[in-house]
Backbone as CSV, one residue per row, in Angstrom:
resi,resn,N_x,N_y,N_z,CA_x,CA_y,CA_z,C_x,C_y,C_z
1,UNK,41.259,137.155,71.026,40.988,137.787,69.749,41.488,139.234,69.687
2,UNK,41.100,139.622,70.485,41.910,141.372,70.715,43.690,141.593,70.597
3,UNK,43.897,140.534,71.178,45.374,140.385,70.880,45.988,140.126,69.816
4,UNK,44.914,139.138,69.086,45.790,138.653,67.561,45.442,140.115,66.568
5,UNK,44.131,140.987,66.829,44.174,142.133,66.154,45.352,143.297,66.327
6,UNK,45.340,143.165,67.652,47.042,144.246,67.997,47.770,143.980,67.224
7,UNK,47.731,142.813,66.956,49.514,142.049,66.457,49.446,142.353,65.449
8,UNK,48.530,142.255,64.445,47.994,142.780,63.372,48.085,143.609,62.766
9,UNK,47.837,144.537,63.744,47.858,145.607,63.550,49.339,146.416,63.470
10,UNK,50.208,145.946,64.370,51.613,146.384,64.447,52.335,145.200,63.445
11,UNK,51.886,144.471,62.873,52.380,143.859,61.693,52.456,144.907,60.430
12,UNK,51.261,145.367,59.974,51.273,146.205,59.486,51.669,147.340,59.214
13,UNK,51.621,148.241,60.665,52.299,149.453,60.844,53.701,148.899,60.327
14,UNK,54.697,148.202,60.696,55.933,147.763,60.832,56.147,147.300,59.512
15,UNK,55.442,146.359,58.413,55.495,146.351,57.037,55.713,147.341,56.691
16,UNK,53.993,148.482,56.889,54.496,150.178,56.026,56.010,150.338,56.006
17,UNK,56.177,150.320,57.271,57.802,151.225,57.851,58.970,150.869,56.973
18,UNK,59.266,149.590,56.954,60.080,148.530,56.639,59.761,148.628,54.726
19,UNK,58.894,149.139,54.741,58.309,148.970,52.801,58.647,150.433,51.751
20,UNK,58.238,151.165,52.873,57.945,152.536,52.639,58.898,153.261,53.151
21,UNK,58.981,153.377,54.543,59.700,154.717,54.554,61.258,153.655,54.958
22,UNK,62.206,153.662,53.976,63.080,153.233,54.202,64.178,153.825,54.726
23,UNK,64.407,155.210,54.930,64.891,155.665,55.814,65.048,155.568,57.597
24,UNK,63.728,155.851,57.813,63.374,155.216,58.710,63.832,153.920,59.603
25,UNK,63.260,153.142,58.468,64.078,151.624,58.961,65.275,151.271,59.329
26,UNK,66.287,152.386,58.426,67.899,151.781,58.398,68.103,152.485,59.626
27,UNK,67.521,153.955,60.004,67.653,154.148,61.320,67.643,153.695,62.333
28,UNK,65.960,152.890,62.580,65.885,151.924,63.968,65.654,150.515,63.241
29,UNK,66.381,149.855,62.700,66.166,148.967,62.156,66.457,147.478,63.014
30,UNK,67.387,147.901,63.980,67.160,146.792,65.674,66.550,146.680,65.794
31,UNK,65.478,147.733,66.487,64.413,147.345,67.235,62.879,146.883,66.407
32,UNK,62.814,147.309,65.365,62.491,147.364,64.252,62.557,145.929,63.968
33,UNK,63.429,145.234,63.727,63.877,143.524,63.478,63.030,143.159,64.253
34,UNK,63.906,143.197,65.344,63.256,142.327,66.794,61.817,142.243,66.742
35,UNK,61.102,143.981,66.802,59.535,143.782,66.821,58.495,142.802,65.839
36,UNK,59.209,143.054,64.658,58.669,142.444,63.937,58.589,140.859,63.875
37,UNK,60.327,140.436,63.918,60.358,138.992,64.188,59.659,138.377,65.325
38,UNK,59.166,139.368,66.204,58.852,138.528,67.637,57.169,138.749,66.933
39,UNK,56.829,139.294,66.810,54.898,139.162,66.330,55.067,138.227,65.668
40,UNK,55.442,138.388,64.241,55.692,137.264,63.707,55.811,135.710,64.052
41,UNK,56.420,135.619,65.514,56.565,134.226,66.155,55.354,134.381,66.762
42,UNK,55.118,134.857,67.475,53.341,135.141,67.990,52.595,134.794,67.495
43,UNK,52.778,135.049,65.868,51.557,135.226,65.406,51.676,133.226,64.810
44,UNK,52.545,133.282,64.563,52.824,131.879,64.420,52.970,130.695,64.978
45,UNK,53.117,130.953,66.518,52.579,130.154,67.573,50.927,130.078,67.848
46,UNK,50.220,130.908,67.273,49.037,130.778,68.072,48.284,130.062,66.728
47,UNK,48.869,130.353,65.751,48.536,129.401,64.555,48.600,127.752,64.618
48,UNK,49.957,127.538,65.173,49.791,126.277,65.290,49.689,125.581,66.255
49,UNK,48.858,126.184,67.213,48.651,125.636,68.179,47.813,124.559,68.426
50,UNK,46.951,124.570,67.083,45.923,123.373,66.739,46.356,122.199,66.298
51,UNK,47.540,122.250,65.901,48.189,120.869,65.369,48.884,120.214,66.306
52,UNK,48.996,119.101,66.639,49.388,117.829,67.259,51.045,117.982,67.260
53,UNK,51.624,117.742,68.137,52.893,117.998,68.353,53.646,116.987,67.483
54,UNK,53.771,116.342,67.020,53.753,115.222,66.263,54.481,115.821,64.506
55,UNK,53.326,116.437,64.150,52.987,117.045,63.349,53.944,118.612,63.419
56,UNK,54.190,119.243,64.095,54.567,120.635,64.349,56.352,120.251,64.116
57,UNK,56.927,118.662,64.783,58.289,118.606,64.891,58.810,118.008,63.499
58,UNK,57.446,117.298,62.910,57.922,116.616,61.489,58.559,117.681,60.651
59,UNK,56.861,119.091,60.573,57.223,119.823,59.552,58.735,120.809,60.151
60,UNK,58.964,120.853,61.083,60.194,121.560,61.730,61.686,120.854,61.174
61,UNK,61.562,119.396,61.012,62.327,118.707,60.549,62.880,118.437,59.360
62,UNK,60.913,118.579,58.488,61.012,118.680,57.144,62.001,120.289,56.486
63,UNK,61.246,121.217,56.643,61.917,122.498,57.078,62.986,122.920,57.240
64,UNK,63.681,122.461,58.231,65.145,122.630,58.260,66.378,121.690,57.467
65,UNK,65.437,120.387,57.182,66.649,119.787,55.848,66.276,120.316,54.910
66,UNK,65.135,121.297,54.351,64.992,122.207,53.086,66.346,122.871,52.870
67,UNK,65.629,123.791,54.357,66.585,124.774,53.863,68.029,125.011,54.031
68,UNK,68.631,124.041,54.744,69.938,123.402,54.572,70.564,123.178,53.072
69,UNK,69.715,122.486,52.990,69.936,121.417,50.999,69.576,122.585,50.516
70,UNK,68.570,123.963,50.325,68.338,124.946,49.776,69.362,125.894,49.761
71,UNK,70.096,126.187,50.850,71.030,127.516,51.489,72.403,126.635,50.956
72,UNK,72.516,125.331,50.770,73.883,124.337,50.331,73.974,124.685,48.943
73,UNK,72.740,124.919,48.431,72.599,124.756,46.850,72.956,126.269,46.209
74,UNK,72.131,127.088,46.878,72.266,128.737,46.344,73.598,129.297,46.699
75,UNK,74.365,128.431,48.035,75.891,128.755,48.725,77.210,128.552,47.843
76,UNK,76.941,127.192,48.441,78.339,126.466,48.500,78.397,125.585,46.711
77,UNK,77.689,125.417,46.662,78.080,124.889,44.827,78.253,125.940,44.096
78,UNK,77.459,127.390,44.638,77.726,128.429,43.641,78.910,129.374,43.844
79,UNK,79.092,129.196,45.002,80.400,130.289,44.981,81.104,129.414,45.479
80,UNK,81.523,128.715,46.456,82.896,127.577,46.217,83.057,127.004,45.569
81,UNK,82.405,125.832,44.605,82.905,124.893,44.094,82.758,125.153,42.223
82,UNK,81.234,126.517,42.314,81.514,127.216,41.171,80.628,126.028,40.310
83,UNK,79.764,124.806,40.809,79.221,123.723,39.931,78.026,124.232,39.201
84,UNK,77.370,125.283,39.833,76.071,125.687,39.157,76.321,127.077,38.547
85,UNK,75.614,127.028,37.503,75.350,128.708,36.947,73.981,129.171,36.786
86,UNK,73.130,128.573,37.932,71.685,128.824,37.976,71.916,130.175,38.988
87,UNK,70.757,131.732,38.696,70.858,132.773,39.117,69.632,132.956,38.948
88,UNK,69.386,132.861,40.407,68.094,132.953,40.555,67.279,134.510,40.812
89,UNK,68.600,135.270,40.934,68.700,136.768,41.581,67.570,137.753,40.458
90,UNK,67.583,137.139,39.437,66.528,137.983,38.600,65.242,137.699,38.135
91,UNK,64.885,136.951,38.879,63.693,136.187,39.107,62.961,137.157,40.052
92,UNK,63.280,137.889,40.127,62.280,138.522,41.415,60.835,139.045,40.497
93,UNK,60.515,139.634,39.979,59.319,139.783,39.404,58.692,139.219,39.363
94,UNK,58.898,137.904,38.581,58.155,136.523,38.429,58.203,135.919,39.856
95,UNK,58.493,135.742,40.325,58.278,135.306,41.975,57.208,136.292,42.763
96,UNK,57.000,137.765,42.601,56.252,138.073,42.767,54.568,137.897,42.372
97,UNK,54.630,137.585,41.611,53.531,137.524,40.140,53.010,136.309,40.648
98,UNK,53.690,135.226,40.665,53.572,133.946,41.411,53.160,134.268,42.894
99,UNK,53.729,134.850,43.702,52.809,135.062,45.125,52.264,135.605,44.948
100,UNK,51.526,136.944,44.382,49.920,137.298,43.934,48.822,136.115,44.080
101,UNK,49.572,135.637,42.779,48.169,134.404,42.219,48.169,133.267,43.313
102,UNK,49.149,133.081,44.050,49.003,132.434,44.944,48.306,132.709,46.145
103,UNK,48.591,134.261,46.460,47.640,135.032,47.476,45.874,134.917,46.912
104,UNK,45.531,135.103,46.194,44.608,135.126,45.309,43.851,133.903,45.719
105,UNK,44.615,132.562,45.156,44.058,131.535,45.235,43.815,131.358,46.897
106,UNK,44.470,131.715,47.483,44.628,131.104,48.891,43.346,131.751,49.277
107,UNK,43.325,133.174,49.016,41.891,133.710,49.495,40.761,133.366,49.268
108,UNK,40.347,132.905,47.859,39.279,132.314,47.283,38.968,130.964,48.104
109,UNK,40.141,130.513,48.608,39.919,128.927,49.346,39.249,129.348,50.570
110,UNK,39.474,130.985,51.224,38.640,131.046,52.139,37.199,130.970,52.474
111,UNK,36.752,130.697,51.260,35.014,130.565,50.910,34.899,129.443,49.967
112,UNK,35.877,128.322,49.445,35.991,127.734,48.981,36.318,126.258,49.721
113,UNK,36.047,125.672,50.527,36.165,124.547,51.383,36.479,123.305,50.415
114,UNK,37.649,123.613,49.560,37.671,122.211,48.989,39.263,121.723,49.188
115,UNK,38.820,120.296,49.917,40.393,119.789,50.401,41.451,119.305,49.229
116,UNK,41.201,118.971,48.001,42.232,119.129,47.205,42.571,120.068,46.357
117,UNK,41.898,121.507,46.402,42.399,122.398,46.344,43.311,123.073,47.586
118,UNK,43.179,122.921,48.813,44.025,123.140,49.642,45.256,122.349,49.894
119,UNK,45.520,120.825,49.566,46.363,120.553,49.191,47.341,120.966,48.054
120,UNK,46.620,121.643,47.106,47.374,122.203,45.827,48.069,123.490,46.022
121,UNK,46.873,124.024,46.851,47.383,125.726,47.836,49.091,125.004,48.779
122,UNK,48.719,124.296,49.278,49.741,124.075,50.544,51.187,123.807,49.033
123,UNK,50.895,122.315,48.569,52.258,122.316,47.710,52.794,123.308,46.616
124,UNK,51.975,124.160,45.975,52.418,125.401,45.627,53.188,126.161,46.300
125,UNK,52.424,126.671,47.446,52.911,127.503,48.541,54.602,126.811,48.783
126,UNK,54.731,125.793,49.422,55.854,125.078,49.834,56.834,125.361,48.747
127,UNK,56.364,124.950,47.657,57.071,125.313,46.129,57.754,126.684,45.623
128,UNK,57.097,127.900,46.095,57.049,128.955,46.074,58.506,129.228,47.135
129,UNK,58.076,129.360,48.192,58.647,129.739,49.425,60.430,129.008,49.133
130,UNK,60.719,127.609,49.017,61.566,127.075,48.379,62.600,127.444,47.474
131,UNK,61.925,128.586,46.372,62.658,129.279,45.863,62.757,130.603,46.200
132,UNK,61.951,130.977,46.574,62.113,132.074,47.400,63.423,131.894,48.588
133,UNK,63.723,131.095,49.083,64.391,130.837,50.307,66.484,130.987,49.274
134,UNK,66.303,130.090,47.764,67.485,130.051,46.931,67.708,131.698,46.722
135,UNK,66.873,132.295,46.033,66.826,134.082,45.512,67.528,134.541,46.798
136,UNK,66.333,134.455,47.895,67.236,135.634,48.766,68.526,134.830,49.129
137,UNK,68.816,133.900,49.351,70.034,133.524,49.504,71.323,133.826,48.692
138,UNK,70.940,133.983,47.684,71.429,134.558,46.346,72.392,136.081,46.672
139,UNK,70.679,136.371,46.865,71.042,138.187,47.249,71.341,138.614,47.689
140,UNK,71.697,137.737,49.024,72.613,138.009,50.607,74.014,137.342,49.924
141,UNK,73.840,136.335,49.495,75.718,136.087,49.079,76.068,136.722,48.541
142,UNK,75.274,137.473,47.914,76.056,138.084,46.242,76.488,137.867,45.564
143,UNK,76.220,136.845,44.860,76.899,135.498,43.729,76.028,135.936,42.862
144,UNK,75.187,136.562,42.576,74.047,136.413,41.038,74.311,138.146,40.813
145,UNK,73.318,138.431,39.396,73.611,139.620,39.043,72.839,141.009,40.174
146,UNK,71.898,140.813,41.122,71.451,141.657,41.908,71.931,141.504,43.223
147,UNK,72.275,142.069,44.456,72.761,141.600,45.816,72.233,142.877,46.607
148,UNK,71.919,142.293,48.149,71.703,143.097,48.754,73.006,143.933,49.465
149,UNK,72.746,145.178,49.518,74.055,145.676,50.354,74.344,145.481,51.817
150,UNK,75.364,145.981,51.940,75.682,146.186,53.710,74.565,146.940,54.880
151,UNK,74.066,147.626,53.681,72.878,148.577,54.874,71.799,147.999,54.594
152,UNK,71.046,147.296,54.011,70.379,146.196,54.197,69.940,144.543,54.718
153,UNK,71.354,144.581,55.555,71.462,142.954,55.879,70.063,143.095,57.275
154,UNK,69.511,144.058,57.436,68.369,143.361,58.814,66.793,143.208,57.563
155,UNK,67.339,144.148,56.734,65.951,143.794,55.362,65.998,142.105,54.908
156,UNK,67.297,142.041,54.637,67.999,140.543,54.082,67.241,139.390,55.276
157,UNK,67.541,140.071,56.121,67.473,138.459,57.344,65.958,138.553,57.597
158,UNK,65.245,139.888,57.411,63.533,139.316,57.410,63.039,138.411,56.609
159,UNK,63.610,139.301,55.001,63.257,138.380,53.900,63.828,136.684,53.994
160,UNK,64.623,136.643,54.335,64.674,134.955,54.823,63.990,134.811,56.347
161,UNK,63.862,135.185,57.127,63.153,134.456,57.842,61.616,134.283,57.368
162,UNK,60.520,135.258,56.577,60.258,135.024,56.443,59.673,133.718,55.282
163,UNK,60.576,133.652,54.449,60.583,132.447,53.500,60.588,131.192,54.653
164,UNK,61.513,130.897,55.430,61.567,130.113,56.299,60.521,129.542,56.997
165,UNK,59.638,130.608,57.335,58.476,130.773,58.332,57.075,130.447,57.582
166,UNK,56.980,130.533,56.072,56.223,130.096,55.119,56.246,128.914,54.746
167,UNK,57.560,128.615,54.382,57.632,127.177,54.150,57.459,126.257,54.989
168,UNK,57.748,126.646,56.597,57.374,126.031,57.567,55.608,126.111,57.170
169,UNK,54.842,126.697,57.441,53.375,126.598,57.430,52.876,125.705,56.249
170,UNK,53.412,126.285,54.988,53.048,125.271,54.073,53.508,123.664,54.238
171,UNK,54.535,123.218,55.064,54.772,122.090,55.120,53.636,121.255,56.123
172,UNK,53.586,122.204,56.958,52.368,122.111,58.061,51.285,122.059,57.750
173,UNK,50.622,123.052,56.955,49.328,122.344,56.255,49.385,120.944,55.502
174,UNK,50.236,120.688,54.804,50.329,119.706,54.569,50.546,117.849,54.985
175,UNK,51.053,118.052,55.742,51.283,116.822,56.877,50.785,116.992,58.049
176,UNK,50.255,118.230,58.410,49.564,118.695,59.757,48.228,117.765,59.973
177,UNK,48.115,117.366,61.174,46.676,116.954,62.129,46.519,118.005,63.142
């Protein structure tokens, strides 16, 4: 328990950093990555450590043909082949607004023990994260009207890993034992 509070705790510190002082970040933004991505796996290993291995490789499976067929869709139809004119790049507000109420709900479920509301939490969530995973993909190609720059690509690769790392959990609550 002391440990998952550390982690916690330098989750946080490392959000501020990464949120706030953005100077900062672009400075040590290596080590900075690394720290963060590695708690992050920490913190996400000890999470699922309750689920059945079974269960951990499905949603890993499920997961990675997402975001394949997700990263194919926001990629390669939009800037090679030019088939879609969906831009998801200005959606960011409303995607926010949407993870609020989703944060919201998720919390209320913490005193709220009801299993088909947590099923509704989990496929939302999954739902959420999903497009979240197209946007930033978006914003790293630079195919839509907003893009991230060159001095932002270690901001870029959090923001997708973490979409990645969400949608993984939400798939996991969901099919998880």
């Amino acid at each position: 328990m002391p440990a998952f509070i550390i982690i916690t705790v330098l989750l946080i510190t490392l959000s501020i950093i990464i949120a706030c002082c953005t100077d900062v970040f672009r400075r040590y933004a290596l080590p900075i990555f690394v720290l963060f991505t590695a708690l992050i796996s920490l913190l996400v290993a000890i999470g699922i450590s309750a689920y059945k291995s079974e269960s951990i490789l499905t949603a890993v499976l499920i997961t990675s043909v997402l975001v394949v067929g997700l990263t194919v869709y926001a990629c390669i139809f939009m800037i090679i082949l030019g088939c879609t004119t969906s831009d998801f790049t200005g959606a960011g507000p409303y995607l926010f607004m949407f993870c609020l109420v989703l944060g919201c709900f998720g919390f209320a479920l913490i005193f709220w023990k009801n299993p088909v509301a947590q099923l509704v939490y989990s496929c939302l969530g999954a739902f959420l994260f999903c497009i979240y995973i197209i946007y930033d993909t978006q914003l790293i190609v630079g195919s839509g009207k907003f893009k991230f720059s060159l001095d932002d690509a270690y901001l870029a690769a959090i923001n997708l890993y973490l979409d990645i790392v969400n949608l993984f959990l939400h798939i996991l609550r969901l099919i998880g034992r």
